[in-house]
CHARMM internal coordinates of N, CA and C (Angstrom, degrees):
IC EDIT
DIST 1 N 1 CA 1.4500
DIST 1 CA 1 C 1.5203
ANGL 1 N 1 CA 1 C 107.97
DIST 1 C 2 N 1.4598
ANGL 1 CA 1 C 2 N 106.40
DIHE 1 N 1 CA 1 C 2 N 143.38
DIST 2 N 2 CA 1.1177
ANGL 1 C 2 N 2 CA 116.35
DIHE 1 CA 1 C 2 N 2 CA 173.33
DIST 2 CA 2 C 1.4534
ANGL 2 N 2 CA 2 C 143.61
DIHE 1 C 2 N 2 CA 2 C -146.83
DIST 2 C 3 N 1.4571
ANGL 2 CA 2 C 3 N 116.02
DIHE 2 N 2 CA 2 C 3 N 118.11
DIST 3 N 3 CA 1.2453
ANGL 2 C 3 N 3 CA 127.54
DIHE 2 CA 2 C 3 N 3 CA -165.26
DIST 3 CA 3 C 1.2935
ANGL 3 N 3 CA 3 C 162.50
DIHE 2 C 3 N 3 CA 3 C -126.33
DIST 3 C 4 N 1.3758
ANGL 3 CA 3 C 4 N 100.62
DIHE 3 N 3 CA 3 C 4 N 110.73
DIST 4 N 4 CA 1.9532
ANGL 3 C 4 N 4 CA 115.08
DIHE 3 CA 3 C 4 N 4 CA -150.36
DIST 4 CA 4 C 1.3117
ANGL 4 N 4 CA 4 C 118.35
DIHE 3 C 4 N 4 CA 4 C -103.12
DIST 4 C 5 N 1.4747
ANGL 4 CA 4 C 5 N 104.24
DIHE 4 N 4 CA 4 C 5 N 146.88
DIST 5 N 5 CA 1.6570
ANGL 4 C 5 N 5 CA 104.58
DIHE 4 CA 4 C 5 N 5 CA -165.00
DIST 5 CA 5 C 1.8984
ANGL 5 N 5 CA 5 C 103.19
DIHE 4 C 5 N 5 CA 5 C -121.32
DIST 5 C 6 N 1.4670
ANGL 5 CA 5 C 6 N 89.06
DIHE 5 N 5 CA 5 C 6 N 98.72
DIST 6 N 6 CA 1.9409
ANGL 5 C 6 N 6 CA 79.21
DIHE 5 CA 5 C 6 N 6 CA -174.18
DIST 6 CA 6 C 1.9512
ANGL 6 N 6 CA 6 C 91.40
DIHE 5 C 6 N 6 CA 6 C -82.85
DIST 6 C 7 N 1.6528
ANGL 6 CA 6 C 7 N 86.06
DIHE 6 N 6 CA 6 C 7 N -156.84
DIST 7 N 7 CA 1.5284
ANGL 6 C 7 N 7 CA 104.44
DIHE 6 CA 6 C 7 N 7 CA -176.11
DIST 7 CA 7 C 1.4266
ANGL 7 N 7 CA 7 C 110.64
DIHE 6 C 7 N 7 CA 7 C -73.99
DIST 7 C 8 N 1.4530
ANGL 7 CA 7 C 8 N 115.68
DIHE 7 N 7 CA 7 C 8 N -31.85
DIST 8 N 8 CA 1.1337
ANGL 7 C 8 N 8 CA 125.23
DIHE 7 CA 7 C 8 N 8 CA -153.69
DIST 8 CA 8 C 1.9325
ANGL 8 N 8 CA 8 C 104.16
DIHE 7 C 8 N 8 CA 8 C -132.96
DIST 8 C 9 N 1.3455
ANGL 8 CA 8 C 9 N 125.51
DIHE 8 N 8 CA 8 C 9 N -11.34
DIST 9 N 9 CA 1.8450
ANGL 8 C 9 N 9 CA 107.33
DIHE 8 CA 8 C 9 N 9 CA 146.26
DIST 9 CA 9 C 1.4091
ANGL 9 N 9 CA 9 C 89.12
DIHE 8 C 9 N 9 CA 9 C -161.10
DIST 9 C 10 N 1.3513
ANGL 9 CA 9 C 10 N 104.79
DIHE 9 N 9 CA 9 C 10 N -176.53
DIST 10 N 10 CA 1.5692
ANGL 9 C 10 N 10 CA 139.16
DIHE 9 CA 9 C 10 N 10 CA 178.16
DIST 10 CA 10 C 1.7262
ANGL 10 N 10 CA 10 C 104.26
DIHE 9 C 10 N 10 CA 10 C -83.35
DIST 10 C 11 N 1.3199
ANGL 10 CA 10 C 11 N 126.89
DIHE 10 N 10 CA 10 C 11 N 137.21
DIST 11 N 11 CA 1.7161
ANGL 10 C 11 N 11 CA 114.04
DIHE 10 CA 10 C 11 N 11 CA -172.35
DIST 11 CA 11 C 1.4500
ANGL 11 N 11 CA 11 C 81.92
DIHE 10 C 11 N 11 CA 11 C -138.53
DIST 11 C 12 N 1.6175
ANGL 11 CA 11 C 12 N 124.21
DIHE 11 N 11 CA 11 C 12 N 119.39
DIST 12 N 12 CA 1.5562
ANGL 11 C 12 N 12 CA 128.19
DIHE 11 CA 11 C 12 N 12 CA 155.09
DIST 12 CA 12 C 1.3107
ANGL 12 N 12 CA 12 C 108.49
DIHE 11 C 12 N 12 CA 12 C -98.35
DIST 12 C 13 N 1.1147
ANGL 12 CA 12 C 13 N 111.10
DIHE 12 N 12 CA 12 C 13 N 132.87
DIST 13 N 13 CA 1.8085
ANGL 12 C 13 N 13 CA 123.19
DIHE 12 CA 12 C 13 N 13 CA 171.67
DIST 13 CA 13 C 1.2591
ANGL 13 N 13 CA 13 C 111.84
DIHE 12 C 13 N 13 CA 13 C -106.92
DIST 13 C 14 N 1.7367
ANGL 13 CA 13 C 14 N 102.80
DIHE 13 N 13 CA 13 C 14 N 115.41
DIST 14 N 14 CA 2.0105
ANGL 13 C 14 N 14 CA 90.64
DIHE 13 CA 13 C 14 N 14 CA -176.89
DIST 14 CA 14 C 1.2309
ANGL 14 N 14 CA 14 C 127.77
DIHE 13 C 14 N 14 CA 14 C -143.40
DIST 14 C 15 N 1.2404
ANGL 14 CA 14 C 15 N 148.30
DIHE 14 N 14 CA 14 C 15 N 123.63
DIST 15 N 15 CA 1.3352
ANGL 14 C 15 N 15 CA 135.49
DIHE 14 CA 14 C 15 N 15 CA -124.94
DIST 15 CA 15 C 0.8310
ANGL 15 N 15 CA 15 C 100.45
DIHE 14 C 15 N 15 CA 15 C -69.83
DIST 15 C 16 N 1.9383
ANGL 15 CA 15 C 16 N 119.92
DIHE 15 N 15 CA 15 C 16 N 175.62
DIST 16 N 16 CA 1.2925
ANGL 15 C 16 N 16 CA 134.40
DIHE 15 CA 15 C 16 N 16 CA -149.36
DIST 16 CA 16 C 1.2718
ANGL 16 N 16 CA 16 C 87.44
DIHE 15 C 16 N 16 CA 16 C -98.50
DIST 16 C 17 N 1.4272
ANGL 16 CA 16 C 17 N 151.89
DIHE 16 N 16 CA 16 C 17 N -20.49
DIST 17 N 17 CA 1.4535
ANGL 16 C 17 N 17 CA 133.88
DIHE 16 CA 16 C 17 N 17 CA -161.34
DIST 17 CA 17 C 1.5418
ANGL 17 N 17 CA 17 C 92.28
DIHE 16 C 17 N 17 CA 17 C -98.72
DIST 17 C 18 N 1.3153
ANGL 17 CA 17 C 18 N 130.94
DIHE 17 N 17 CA 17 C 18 N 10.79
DIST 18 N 18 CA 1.2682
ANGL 17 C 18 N 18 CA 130.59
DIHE 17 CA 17 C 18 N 18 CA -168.34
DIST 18 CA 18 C 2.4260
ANGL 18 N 18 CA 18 C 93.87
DIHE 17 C 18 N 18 CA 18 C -59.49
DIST 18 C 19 N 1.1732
ANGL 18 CA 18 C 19 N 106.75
DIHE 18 N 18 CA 18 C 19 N 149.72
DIST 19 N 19 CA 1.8921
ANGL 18 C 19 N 19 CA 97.87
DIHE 18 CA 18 C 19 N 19 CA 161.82
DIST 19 CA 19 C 1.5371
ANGL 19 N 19 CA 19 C 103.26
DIHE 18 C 19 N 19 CA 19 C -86.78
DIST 19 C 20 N 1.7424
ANGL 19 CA 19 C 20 N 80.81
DIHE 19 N 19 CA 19 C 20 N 126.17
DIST 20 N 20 CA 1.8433
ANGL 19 C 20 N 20 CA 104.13
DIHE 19 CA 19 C 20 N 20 CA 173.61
DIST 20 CA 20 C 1.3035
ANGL 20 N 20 CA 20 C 106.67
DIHE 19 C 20 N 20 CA 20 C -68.43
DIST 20 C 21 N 1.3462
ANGL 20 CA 20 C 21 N 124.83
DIHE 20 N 20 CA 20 C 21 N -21.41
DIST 21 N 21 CA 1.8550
ANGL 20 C 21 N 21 CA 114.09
DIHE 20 CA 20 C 21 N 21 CA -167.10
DIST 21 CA 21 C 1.8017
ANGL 21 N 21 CA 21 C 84.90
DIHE 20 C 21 N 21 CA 21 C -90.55
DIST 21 C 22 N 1.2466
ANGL 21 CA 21 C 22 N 149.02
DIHE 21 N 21 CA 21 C 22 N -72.25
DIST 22 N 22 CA 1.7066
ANGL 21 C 22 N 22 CA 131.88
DIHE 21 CA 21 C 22 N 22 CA 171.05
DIST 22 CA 22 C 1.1447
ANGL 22 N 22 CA 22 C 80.90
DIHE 21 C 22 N 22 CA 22 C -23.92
DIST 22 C 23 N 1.5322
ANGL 22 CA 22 C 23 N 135.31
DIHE 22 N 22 CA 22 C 23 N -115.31
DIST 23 N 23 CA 1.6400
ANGL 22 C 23 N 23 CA 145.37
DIHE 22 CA 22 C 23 N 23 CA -119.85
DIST 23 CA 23 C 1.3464
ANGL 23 N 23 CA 23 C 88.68
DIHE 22 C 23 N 23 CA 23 C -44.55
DIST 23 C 24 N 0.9311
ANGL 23 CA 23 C 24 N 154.64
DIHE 23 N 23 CA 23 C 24 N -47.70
DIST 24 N 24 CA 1.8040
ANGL 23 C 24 N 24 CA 162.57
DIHE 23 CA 23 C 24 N 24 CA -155.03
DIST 24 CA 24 C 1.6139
ANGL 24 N 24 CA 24 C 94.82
DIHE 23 C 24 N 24 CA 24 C -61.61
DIST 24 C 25 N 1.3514
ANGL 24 CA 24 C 25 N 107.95
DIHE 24 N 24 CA 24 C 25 N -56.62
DIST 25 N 25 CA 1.3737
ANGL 24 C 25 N 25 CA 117.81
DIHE 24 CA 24 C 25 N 25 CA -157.42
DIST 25 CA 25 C 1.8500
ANGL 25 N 25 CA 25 C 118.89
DIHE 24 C 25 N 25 CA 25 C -82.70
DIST 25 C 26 N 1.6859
ANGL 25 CA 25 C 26 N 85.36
DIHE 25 N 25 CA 25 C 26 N -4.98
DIST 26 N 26 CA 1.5917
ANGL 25 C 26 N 26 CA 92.87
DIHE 25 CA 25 C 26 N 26 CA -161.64
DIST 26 CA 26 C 1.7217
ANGL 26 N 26 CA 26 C 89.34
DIHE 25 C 26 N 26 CA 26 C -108.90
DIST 26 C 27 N 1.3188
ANGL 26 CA 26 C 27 N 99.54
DIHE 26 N 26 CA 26 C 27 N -8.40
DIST 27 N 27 CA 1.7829
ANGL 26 C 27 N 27 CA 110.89
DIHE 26 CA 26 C 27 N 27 CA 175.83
DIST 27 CA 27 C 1.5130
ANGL 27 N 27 CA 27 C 117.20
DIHE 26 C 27 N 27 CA 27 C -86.09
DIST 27 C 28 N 1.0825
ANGL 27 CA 27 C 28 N 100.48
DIHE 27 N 27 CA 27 C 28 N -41.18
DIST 28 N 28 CA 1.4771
ANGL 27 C 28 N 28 CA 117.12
DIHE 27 CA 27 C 28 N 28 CA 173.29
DIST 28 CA 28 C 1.4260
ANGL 28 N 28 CA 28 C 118.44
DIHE 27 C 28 N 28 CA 28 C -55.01
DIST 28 C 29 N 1.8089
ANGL 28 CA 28 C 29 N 111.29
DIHE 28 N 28 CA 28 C 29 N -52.19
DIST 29 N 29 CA 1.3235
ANGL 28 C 29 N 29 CA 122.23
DIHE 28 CA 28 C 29 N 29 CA 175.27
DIST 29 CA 29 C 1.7041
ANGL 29 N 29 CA 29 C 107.18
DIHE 28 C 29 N 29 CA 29 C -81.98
DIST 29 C 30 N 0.8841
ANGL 29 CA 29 C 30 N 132.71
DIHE 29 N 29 CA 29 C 30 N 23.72
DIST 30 N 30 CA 1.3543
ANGL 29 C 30 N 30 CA 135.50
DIHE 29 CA 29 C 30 N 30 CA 159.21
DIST 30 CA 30 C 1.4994
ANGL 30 N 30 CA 30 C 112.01
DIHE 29 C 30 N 30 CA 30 C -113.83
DIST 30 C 31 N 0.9361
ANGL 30 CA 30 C 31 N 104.41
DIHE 30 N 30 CA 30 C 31 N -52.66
DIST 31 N 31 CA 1.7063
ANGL 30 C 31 N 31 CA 98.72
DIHE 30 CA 30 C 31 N 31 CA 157.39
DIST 31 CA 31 C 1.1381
ANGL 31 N 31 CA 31 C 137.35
DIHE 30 C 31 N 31 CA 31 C -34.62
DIST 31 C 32 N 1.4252
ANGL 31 CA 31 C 32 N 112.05
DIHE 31 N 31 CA 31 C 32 N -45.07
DIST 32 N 32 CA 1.5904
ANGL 31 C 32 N 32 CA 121.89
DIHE 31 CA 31 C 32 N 32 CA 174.63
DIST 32 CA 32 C 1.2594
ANGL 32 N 32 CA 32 C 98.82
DIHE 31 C 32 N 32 CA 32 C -79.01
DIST 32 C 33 N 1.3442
ANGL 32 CA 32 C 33 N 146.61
DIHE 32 N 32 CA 32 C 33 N -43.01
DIST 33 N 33 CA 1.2006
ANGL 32 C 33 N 33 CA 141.62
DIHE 32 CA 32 C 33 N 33 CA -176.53
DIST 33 CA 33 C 0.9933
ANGL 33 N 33 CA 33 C 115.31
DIHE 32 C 33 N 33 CA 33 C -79.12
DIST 33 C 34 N 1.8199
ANGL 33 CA 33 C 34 N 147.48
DIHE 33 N 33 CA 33 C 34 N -20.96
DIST 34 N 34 CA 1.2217
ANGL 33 C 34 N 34 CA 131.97
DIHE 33 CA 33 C 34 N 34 CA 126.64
DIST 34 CA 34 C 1.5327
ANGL 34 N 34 CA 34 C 124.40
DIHE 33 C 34 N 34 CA 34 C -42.99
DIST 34 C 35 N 1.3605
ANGL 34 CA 34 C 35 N 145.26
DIHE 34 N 34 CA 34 C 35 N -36.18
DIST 35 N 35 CA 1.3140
ANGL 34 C 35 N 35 CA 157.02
DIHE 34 CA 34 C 35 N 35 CA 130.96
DIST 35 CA 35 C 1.5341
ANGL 35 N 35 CA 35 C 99.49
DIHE 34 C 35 N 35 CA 35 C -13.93
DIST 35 C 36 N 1.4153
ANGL 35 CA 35 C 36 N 126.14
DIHE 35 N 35 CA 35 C 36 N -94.71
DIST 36 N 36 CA 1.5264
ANGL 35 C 36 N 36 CA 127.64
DIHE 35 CA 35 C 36 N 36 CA -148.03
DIST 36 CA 36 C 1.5377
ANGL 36 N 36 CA 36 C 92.38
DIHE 35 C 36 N 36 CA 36 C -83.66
DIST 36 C 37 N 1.2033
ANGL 36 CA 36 C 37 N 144.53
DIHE 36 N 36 CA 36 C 37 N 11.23
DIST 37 N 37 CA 1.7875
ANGL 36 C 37 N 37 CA 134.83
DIHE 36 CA 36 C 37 N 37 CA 180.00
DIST 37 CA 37 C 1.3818
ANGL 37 N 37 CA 37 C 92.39
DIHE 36 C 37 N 37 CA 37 C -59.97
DIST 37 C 38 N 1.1678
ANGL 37 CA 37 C 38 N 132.20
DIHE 37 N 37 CA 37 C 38 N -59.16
DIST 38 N 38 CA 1.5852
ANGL 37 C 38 N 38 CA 105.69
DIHE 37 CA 37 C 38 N 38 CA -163.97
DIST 38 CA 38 C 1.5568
ANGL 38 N 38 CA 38 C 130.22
DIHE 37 C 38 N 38 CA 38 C -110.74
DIST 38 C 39 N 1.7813
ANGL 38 CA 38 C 39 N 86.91
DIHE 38 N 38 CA 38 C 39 N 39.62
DIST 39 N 39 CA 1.6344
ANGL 38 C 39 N 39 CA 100.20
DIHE 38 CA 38 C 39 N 39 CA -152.53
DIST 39 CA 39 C 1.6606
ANGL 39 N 39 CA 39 C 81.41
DIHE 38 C 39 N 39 CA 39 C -78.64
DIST 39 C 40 N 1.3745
ANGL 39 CA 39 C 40 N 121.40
DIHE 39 N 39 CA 39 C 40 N 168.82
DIST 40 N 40 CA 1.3134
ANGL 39 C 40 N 40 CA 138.59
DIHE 39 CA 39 C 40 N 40 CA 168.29
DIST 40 CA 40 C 1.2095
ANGL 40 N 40 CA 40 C 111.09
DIHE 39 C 40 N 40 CA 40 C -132.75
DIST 40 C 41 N 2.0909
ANGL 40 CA 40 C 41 N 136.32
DIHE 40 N 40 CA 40 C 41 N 33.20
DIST 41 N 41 CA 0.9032
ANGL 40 C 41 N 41 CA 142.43
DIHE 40 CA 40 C 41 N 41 CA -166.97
DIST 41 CA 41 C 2.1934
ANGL 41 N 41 CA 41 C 92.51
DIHE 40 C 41 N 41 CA 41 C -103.02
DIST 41 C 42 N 1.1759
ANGL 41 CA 41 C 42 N 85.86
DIHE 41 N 41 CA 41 C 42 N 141.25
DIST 42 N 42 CA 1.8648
ANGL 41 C 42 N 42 CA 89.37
DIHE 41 CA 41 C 42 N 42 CA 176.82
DIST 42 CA 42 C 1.8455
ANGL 42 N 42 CA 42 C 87.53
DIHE 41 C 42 N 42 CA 42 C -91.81
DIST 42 C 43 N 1.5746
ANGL 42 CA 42 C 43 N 100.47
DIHE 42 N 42 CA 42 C 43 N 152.52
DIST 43 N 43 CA 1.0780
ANGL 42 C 43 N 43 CA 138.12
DIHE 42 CA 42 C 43 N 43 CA 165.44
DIST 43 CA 43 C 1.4580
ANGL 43 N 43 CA 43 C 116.90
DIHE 42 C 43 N 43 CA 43 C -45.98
DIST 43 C 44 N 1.6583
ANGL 43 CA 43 C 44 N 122.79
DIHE 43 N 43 CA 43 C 44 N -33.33
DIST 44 N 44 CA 1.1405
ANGL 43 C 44 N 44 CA 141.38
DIHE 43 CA 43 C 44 N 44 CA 164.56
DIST 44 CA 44 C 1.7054
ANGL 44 N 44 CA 44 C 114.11
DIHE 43 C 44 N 44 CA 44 C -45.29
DIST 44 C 45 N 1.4528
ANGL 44 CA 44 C 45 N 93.25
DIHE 44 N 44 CA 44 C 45 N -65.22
DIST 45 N 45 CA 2.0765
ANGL 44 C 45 N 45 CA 120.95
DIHE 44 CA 44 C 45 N 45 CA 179.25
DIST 45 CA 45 C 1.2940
ANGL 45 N 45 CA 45 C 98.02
DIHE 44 C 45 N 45 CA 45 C -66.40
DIST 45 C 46 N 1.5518
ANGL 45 CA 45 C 46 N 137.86
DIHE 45 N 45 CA 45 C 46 N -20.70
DIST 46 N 46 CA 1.5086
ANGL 45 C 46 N 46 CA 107.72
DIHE 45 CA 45 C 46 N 46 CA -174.25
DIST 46 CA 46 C 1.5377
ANGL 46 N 46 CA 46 C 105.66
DIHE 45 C 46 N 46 CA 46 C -92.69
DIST 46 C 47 N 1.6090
ANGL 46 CA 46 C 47 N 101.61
DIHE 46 N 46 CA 46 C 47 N -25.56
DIST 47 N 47 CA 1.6467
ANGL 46 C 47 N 47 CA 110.23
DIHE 46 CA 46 C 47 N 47 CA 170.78
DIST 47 CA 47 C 1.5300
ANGL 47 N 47 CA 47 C 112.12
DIHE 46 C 47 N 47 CA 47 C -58.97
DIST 47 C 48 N 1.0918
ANGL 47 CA 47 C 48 N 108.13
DIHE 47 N 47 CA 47 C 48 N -40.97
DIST 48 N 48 CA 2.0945
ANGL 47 C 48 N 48 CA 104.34
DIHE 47 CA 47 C 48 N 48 CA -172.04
DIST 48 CA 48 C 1.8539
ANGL 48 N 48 CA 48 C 88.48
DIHE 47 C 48 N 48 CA 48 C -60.29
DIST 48 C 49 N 1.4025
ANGL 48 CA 48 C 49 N 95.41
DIHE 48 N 48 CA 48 C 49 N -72.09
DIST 49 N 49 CA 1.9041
ANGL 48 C 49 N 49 CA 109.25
DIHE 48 CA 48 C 49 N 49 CA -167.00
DIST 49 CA 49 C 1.3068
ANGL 49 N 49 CA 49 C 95.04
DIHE 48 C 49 N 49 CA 49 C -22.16
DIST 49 C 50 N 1.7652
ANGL 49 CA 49 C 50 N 125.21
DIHE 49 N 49 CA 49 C 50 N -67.52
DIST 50 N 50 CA 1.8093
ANGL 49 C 50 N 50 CA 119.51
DIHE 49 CA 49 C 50 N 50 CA -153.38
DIST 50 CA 50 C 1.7173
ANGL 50 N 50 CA 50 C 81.28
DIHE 49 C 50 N 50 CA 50 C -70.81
DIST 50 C 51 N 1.0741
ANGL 50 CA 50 C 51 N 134.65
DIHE 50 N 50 CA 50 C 51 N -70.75
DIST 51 N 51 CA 1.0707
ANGL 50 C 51 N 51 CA 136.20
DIHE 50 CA 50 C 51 N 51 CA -156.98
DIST 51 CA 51 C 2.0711
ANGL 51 N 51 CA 51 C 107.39
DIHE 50 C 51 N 51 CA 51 C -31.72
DIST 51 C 52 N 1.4290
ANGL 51 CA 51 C 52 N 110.61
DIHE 51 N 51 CA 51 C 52 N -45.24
DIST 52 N 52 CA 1.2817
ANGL 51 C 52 N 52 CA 112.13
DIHE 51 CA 51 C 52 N 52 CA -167.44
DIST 52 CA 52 C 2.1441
ANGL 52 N 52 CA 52 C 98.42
DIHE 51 C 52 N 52 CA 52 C -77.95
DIST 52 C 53 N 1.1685
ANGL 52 CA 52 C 53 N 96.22
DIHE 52 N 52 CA 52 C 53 N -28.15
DIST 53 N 53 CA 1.5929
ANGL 52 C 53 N 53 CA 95.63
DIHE 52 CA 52 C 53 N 53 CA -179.08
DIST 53 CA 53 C 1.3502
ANGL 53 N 53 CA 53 C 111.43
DIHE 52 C 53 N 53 CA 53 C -86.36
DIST 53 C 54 N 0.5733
ANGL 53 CA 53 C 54 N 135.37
DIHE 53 N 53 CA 53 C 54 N 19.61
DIST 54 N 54 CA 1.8081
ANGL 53 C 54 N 54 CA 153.93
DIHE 53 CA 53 C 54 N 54 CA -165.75
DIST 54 CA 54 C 1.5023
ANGL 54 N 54 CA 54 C 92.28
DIHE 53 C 54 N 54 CA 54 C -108.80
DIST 54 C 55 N 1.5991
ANGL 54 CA 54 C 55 N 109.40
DIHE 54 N 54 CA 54 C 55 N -77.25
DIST 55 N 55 CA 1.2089
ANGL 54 C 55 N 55 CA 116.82
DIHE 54 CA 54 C 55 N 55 CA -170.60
DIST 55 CA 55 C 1.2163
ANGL 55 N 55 CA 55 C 127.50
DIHE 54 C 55 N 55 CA 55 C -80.83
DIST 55 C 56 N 1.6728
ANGL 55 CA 55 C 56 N 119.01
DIHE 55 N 55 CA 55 C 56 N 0.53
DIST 56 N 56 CA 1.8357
ANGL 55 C 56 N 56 CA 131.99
DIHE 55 CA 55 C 56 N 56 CA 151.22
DIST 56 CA 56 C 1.5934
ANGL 56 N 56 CA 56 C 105.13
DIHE 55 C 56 N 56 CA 56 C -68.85
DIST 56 C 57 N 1.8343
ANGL 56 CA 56 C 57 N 118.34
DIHE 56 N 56 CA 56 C 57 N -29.28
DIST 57 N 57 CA 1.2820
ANGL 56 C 57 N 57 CA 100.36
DIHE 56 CA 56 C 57 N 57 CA -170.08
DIST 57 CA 57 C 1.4128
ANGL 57 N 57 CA 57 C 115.32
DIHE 56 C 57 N 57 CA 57 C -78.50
DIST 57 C 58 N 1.7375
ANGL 57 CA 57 C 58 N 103.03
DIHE 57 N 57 CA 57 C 58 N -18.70
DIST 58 N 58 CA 1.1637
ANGL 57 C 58 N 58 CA 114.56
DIHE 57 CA 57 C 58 N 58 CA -164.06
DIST 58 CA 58 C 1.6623
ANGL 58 N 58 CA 58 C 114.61
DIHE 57 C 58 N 58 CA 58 C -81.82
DIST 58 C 59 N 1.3809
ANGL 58 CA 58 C 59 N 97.16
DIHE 58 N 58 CA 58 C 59 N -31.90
DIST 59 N 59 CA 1.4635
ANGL 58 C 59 N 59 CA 95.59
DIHE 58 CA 58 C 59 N 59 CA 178.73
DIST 59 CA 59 C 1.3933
ANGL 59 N 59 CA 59 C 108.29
DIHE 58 C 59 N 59 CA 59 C -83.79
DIST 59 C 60 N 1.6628
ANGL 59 CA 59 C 60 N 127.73
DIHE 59 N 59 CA 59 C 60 N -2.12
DIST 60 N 60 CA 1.3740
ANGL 59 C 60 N 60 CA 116.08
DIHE 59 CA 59 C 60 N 60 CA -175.27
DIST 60 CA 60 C 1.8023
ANGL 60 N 60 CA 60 C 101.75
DIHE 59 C 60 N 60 CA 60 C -94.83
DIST 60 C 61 N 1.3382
ANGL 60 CA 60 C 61 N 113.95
DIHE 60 N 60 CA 60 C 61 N -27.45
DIST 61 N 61 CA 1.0862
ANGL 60 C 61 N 61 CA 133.94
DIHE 60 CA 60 C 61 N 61 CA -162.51
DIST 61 CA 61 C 1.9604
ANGL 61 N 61 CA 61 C 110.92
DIHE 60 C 61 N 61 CA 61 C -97.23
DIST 61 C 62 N 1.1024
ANGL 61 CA 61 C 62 N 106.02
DIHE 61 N 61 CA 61 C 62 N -21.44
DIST 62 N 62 CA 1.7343
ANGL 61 C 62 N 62 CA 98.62
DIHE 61 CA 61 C 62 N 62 CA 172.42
DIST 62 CA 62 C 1.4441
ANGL 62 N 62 CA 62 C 135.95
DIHE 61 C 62 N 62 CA 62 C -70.41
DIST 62 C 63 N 0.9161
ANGL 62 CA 62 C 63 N 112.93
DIHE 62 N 62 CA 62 C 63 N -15.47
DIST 63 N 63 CA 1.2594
ANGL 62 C 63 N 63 CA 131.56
DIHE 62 CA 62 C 63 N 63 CA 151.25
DIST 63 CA 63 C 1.2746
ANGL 63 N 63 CA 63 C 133.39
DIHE 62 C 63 N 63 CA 63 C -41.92
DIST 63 C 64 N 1.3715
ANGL 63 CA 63 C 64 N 98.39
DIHE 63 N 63 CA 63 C 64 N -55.05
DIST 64 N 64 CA 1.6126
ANGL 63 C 64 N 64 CA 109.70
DIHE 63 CA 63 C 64 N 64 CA -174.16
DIST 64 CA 64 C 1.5622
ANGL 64 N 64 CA 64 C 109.01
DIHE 63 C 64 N 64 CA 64 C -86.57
DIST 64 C 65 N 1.4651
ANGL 64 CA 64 C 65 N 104.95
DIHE 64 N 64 CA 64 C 65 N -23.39
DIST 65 N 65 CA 1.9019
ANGL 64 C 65 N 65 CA 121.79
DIHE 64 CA 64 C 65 N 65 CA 176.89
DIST 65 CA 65 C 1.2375
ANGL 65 N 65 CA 65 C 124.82
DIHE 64 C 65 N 65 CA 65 C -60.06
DIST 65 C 66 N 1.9526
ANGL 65 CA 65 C 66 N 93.92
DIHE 65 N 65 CA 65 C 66 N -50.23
DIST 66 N 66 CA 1.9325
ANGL 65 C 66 N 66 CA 107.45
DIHE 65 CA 65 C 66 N 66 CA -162.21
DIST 66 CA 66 C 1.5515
ANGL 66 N 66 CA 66 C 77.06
DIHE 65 C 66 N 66 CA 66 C -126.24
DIST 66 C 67 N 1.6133
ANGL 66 CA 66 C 67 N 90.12
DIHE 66 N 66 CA 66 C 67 N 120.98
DIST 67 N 67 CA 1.7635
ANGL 66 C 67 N 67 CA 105.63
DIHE 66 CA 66 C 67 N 67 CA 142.75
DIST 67 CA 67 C 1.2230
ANGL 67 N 67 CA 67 C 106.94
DIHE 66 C 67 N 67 CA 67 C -109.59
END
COOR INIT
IC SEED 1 N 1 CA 1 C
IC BUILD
């Protein structure tokens, strides 16, 4: 593995027998953490937000769940 720090990103080089389903997962969680780096949302507000979309899915979606 290999790893360089220009001006402008981070570049890992990693062999080809590396597992794509890890590399997937370690891509994914870098993603979101490029995503939330300059969020200024408290931990509190992201709990209400999922919390309120939870319960739009639920009321759009119970219906079709519970007979």
């Amino acid at each position: 593995m290999v790893i360089e720090r220009t001006s402008k990103e981070v570049i890992i080089r990693l062999p080809s027998y590396v597992d794509t389903k890890g590399l997937q997962r370690l891509i994914d969680y870098l993603t979101y953490k490029e995503a939330t780096a300059k969020s200024k949302a408290k931990q509190s507000d992201v709990d209400a937000l999922a919390k309120e979309v939870k319960k739009g899915w639920w009321l759009n979606n119970r219906s079709r769940l519970v007979k």
